[in-house]
C-alpha positions in Angstrom: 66.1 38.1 163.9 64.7 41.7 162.7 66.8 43.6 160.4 66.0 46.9 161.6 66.2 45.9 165.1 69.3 46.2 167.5 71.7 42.9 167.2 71.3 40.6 169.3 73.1 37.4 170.2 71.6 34.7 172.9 71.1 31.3 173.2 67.4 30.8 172.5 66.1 27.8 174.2 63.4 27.6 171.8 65.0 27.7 168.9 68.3 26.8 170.2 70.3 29.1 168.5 72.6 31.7 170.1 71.8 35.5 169.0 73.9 38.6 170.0 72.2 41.8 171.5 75.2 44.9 171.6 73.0 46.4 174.0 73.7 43.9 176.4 77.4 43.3 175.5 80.5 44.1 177.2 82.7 45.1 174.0 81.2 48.7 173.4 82.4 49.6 177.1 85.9 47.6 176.8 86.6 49.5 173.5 85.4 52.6 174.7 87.5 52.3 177.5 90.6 50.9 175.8 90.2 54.4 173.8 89.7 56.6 176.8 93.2 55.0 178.4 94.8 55.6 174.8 93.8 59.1 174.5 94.6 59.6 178.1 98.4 58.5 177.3 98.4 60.3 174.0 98.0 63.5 176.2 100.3 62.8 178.6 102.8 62.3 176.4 102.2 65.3 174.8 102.3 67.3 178.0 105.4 65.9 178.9 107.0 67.0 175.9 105.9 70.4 176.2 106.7 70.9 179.7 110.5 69.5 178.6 110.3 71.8 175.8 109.3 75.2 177.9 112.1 73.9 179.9 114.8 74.0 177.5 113.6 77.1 176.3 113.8 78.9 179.4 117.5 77.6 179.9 118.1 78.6 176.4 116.9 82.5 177.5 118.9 82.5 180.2 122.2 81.2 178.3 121.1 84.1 175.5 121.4 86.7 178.4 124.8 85.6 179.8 126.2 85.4 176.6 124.8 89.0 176.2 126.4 90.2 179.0 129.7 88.6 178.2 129.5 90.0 174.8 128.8 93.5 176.6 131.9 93.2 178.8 133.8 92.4 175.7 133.1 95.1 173.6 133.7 97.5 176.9 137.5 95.7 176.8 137.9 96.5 173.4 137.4 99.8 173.6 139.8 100.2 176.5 142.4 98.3 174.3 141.9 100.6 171.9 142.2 103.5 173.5 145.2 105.9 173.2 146.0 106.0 177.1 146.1 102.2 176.8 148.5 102.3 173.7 150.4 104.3 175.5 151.1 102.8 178.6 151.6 99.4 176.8 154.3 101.2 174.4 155.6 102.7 177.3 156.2 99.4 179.9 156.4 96.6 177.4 158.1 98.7 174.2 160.1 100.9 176.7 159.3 103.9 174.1 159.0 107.6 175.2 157.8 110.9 174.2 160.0 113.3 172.5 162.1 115.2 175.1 161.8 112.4 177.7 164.7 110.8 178.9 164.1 106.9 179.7 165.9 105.9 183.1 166.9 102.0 183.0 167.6 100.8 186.9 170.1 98.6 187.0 170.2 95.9 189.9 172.4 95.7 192.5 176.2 94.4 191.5 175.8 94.5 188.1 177.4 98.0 188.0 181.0 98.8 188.7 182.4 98.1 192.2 183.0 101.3 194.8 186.1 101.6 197.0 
């Protein structure tokens, strides 16, 4: 066997001893192979992952707008609530309060009141 040389590993009839050539062997191209198929998985795992995450981010934009909007609507009920007109309408039906001078007028259903001859 050379020590510089490539190794080698056959049976040598002459000899009769088995040497081993990697030139000639099938391992390099199984390993090879067993580490394309690993990187190839790697990947697609990956990809999956950021495809899922894209995903989820795009769902998460479009909940950040609603809840935008909502918050919008919101703010424009607040405001109304706040206004005077509104206060004044509420204190009006639900308070039964008037303005100085006004009279208030209470109907009164029918046969509650006194009987006419």
């Amino acid at each position: 066997m050379d020590i510089g040389g490539p190794v080698e590993k056959e049976f040598n009839r002459e000899s009769k001893r088995w040497t081993f050539k990697l030139s000639r062997s099938k391992i390099p191209v199984f390993v090879i192979v067993l580490l394309m198929l690993y990187i190839s998985f790697s990947l697609g795992s990956r990809l999956d992952q950021l495809y899922n995450m894209q995903k989820n981010i795009e769902a998460m934009r479009a909940e950040i707008e609603e809840l935008r909007d909502k918050n919008a609507a919101l703010y424009e009920e607040l405001e109304r609530l706040q206004s005077n007109d509104y206060i004044e309408q509420v204190a009006r039906e639900k308070l039964g309060l008037v303005k100085p001078g006004e009279a208030r007028i209470v109907p009164v259903p029918p046969g509650t009141g006194e009987a006419q001859p």
